[in-house]
C-alpha positions in Angstrom: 16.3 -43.2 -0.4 13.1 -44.6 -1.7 11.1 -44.0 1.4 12.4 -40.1 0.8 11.2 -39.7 -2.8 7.7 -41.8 -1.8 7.3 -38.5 0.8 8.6 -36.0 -1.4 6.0 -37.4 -4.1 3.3 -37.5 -1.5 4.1 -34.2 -0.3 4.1 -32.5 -3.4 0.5 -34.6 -4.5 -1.2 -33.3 -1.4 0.5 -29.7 -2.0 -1.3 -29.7 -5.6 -4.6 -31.2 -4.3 -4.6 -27.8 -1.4 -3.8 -25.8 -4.8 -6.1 -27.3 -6.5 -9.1 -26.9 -3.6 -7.9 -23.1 -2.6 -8.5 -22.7 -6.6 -11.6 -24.1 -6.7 -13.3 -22.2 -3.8 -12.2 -18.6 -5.8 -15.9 -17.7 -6.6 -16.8 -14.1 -8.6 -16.8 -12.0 -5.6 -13.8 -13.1 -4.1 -11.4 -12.6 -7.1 -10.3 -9.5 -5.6 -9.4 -10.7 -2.1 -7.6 -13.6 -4.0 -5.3 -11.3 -5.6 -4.9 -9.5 -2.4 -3.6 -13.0 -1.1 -1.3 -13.5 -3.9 0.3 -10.0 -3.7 0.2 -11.0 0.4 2.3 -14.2 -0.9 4.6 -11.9 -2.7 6.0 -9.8 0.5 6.4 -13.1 2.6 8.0 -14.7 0.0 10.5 -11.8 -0.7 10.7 -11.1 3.6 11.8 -15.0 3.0 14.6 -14.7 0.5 15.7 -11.7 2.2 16.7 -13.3 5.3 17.6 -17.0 3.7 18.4 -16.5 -0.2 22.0 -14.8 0.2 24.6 -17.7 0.5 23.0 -19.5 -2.5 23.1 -16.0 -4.7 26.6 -15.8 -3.8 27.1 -18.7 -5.7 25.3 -17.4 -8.7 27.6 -16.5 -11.8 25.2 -13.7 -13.3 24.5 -12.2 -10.1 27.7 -12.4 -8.3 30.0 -11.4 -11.0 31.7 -8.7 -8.9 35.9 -8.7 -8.6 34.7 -8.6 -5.0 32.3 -10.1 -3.5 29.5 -7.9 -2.4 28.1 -7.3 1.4 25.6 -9.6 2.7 22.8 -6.8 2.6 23.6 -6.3 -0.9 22.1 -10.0 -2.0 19.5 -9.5 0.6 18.1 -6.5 -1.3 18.8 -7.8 -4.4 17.1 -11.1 -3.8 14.1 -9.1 -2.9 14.4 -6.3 -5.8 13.9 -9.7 -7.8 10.5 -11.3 -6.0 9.1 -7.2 -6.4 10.0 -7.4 -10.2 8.0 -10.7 -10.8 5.4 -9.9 -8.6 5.3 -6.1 -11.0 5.5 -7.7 -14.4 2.4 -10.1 -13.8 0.2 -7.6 -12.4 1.2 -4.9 -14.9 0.5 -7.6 -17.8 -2.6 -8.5 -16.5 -3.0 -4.3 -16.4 -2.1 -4.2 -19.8 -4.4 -7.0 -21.2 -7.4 -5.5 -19.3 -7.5 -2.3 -21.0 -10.7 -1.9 -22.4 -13.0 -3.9 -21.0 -16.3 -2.5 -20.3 -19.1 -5.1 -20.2 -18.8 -9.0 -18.7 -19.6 -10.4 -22.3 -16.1 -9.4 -23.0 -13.9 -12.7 -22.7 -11.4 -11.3 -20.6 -13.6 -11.0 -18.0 -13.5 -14.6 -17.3 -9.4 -14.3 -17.5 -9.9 -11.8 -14.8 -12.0 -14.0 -12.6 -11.5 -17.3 -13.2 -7.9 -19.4 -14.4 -6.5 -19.1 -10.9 -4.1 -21.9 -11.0 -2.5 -21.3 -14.8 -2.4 -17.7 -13.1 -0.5 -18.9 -10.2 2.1 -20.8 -12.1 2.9 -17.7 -14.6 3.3 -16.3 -11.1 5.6 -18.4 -9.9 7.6 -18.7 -13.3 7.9 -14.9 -13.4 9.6 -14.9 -9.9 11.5 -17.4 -11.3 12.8 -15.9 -13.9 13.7 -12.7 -12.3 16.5 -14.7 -10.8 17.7 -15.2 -14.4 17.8 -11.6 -15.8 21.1 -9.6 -15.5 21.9 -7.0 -13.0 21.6 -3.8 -14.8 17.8 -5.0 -15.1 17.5 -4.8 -11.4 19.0 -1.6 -11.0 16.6 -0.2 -13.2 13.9 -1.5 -11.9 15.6 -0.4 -8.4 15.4 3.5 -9.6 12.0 3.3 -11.5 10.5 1.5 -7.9 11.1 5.0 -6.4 9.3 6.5 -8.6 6.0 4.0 -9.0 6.3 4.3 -5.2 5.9 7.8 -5.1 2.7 7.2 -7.8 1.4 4.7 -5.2 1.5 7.4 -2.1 0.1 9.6 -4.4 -3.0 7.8 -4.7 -3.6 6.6 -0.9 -3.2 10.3 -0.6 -6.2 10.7 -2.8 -8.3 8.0 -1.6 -7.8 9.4 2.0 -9.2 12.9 0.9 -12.0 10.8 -1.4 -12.9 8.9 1.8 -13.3 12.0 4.3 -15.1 14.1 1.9 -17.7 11.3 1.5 -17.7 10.4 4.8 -18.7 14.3 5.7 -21.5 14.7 2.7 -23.1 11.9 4.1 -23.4 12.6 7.5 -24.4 16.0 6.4 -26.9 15.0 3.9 -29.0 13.1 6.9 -30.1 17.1 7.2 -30.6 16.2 11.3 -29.1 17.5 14.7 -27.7 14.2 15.5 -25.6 13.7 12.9 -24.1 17.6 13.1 -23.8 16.5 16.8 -21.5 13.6 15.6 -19.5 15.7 13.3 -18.7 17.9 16.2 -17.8 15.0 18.0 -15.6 13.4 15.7 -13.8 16.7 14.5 -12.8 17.3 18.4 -11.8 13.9 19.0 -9.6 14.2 15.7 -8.0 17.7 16.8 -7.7 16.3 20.6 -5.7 13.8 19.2 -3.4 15.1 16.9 -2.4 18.0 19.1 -1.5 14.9 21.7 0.2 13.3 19.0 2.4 15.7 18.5 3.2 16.6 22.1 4.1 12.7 22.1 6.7 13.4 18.9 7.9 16.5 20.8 8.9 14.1 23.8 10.3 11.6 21.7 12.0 13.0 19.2 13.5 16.5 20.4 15.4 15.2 23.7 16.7 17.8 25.9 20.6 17.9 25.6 20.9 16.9 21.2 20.6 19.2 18.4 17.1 18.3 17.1 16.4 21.0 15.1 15.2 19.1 11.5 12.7 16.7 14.2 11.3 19.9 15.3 10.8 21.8 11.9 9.2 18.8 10.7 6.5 18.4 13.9 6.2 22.3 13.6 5.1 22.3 9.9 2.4 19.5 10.9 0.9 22.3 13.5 1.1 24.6 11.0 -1.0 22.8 8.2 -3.8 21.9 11.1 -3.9 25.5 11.4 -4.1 26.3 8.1 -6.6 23.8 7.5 -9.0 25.2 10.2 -8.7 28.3 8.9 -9.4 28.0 5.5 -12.1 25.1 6.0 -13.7 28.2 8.6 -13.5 31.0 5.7 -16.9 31.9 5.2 -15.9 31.6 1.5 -15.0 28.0 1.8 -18.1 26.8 3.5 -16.2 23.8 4.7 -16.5 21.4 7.6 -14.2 20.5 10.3 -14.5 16.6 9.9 -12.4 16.4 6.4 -10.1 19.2 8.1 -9.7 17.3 11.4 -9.1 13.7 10.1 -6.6 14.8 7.7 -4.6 16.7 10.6 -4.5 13.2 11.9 -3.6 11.2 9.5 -0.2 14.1 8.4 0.3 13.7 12.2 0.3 10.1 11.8 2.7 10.8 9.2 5.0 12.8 10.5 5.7 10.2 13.2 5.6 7.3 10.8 8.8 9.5 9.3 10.4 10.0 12.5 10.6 6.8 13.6 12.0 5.6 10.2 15.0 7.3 11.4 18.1 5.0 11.9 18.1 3.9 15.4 21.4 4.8 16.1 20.6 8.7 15.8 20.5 10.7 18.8 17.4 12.3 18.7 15.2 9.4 17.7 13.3 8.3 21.2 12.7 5.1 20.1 16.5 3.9 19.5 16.6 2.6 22.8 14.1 0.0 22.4 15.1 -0.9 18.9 18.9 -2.5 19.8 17.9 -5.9 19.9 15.4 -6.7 17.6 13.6 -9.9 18.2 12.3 -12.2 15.0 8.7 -11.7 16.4 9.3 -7.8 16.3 10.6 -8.3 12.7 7.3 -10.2 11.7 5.0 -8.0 13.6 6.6 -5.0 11.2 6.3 -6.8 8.5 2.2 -7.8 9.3 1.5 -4.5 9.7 3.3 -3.4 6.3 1.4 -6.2 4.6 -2.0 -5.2 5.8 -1.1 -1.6 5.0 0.1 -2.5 1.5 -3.3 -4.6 0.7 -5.5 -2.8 2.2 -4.5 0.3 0.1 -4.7 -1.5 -3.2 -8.3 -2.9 -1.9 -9.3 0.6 -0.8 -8.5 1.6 -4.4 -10.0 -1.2 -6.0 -13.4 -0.5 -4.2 -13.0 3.0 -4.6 -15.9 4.7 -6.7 -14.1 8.0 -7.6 -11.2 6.0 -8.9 -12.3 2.6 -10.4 -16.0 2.4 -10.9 -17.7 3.7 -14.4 -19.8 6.2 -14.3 -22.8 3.5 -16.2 -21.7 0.6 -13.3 -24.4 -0.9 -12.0 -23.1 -1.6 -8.4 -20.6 1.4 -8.4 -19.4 1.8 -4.6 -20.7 -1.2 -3.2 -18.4 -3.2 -0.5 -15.5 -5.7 -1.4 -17.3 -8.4 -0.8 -21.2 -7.8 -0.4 -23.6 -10.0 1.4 -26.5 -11.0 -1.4 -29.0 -13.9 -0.3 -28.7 -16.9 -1.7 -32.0 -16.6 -4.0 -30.3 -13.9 -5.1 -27.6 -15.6 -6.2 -28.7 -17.5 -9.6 -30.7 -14.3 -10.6 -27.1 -12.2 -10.9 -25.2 -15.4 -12.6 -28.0 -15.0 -15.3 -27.6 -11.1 -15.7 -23.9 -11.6 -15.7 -23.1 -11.5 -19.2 -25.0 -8.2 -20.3 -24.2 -6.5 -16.7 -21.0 -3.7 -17.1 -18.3 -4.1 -15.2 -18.4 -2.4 -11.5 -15.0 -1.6 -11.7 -12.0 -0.6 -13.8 -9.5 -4.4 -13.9 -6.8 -2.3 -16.0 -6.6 0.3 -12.9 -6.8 -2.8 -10.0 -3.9 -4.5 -11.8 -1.9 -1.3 -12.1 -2.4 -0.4 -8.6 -0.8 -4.0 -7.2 2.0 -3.1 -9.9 2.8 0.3 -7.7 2.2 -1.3 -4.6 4.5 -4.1 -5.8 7.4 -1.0 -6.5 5.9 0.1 -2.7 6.9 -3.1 -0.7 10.3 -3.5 -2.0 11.0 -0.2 -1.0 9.8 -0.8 2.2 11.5 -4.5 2.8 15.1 -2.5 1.7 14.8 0.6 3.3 14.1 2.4 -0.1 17.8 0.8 -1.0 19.9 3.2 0.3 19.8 2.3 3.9 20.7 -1.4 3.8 24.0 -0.6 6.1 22.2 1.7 9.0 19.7 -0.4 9.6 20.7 -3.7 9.5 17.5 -6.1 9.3 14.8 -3.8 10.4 11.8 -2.9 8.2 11.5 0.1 6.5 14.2 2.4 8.5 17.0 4.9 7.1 16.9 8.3 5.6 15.4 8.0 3.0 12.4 6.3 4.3 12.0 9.4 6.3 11.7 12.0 3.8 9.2 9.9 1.8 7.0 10.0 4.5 7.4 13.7 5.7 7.1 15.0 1.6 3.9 12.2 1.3 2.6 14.7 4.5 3.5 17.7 2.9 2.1 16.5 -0.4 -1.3 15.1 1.6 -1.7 19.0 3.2 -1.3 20.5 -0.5 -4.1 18.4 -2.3 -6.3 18.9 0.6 -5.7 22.7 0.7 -6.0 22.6 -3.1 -9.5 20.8 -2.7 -10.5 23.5 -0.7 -9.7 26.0 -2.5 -9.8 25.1 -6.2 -13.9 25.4 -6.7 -13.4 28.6 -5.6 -10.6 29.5 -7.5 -12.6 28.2 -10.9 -16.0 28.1 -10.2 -17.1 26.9 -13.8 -15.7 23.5 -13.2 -16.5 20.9 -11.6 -14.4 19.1 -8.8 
């Protein structure tokens, strides 16, 4: 007994001296890759409690206070309803308390950037907590999580069409044959690929012998908005290129089968059910990898972004997530630091981990409705489905809008 509380004591010492290292090593310019591995933290935690947490939440008077004991699944997406909640209340507080701040003299900008471990543990007591808090709370936050998720696709959708209109005005801008040459390229790489795509989801997805009407109106709308697109970007009016018009026929491609194969695995016209029956634990943490590097790389992509985040009077406004400065550069900037403005908005980084926090436990729960079709797999069910097909339908709209608007009102600006 003593030699087992001498280990536990050491173990828990050398667990506070990593803490305290990891801490330590959190310079400046990696504050925002530090919260990236914190909201990282989050999802493995919560994949964690999903598959381990359910038995001891069964014993749980405030949680299991049914006349009849719940399903399994139900404590699974409980347990990770609770991890998203904490994981949304600290970023939306830190969201909150940011507001405002405009120039690194301001005090909260060390609050931001430094205090990583009292950070960590209001972390960890938030999470904590959650498991506290009554049921009705969760349900709440259950409903408003489809919502904030929707926000969240919202602005990957804009940051997409940010991205490839930038991407286009600077190849452009060179003003030289090579670049047009690439653009060419590019566009009929793009358009090459999305028309295989979908000839792919018309194999996969429409079997001969089933009824697979709905899998075929929703590939057949994608061919429709690349047609669109092209014609509209084509419109001597318009003036447009095909890049922009290309990628984002991709990416609703991309989409579309993202949507399709979200489809429970035991319906007949989903190709894919028929490698899906026995799902391995390293299949499970592959899905879950690639959700998590989805997830942070969105809320980095926004958090870089200069549309969305960076004042107009930012010094630095656009410049990479972590840029490479020499080292004699180094002291000069730590001097300048105080009177410099802030590159980017910390109220708007906050607030997008908050969606993306809503975002994740949809995804680990199958949007909460689809708990019972698809047993433990990732981000599966009906529901999942239609968020990605409308998130298509809703990317095709803003980029026809963009098109079209400074056209439409030529006295502003867009």
């Amino acid at each position: 007994m003593w030699a087992a509380s001498c280990l536990a004591s050491c173990c828990a010492a050398c667990a506070c001296d990593a803490c305290r290292t990891v801490v330590s090593g959190i310079s400046r310019r990696s504050a925002r890759i530090a919260y990236c591995g914190l909201f990282a933290l989050s999802l493995i935690v919560s994949w964690i409690l999903r598959e381990v947490a359910a038995p001891l939440m069964e014993k749980i008077p405030w949680i299991n206070h049914f006349h009849q004991t719940p399903d399994r699944e139900w404590f699974e997406t409980d347990a990770v309803l609770r991890v998203s909640l904490g994981n949304f209340l600290f970023f939306t507080i830190l969201a909150i308390f940011m507001i405002g701040v405009k120039n690194q003299k301001d005090p909260r900008d060390s609050v931001h950037h430094g205090g990583w471990m009292m950070k960590i543990i209001c972390w960890c007591v938030l999470v904590i907590l959650m498991f506290f808090v009554p049921n009705g709370i969760i349900s709440f936050y259950e409903a408003t999580s489809k919502f904030g998720s929707g926000l969240f696709l919202l602005v990957q959708v804009v940051l997409l069409l940010d991205f490839v209109h930038g991407w286009n005005d600077k190849w452009v801008g060179y003003d030289e044959q090579f670049w047009y040459m690439a653009l060419l390229v590019v566009s009929l790489v793009c358009y090459v690929a999305t028309f295989s795509f979908s000839g792919l989801l018309f194999y996969l997805f429409t079997p001969s012998g089933h009824d697979c009407g709905l899998n075929t109106f929703f590939i057949t709308m994608v061919l429709i908005f690349v047609f669109v697109f092209a014609v509209i970007t084509l419109h001597p009016s318009v003036s447009g290129s095909l890049l922009p018009a290309s990628v984002i026929s991709l990416y609703c491609m991309y989409l579309c089968y993202s949507g399709l194969a979200s489809e429970p695995r035991d319906y007949e016209c989903n190709g894919l059910h028929k490698h899906s029956k026995a799902v391995s634990t390293s299949s499970l943490g592959l899905g879950l990898l690639t959700t998590v590097l989805s997830v942070v790389y969105s809320a980095v992509r926004a958090g870089s972004s200069t549309t969305l985040l960076s004042p107009p009077s930012s010094p630095r406004a656009g410049k990479p997530l972590l840029p490479l400065d020499k080292a004699d550069e180094h002291h000069e900037e730590e001097e300048k630091s105080k009177s410099r403005a802030v590159t980017y908005s910390y109220s708007f980084f906050h607030l997008i981990f908050s969606l993306a926090s809503m975002y994740s436990a949809m995804l680990l729960t199958g949007w909460s409705t689809s708990v019972g079709e698809s047993g433990k797999l990732v981000d599966v069910g009906w529901a999942s489905v239609w968020v990605r097909i409308i998130t298509s339908w809703a990317t095709a709209a803003l980029f026809i809008w963009s098109l079209v608007a400074p056209i439409l009102f030529p006295d502003r600006e867009f």
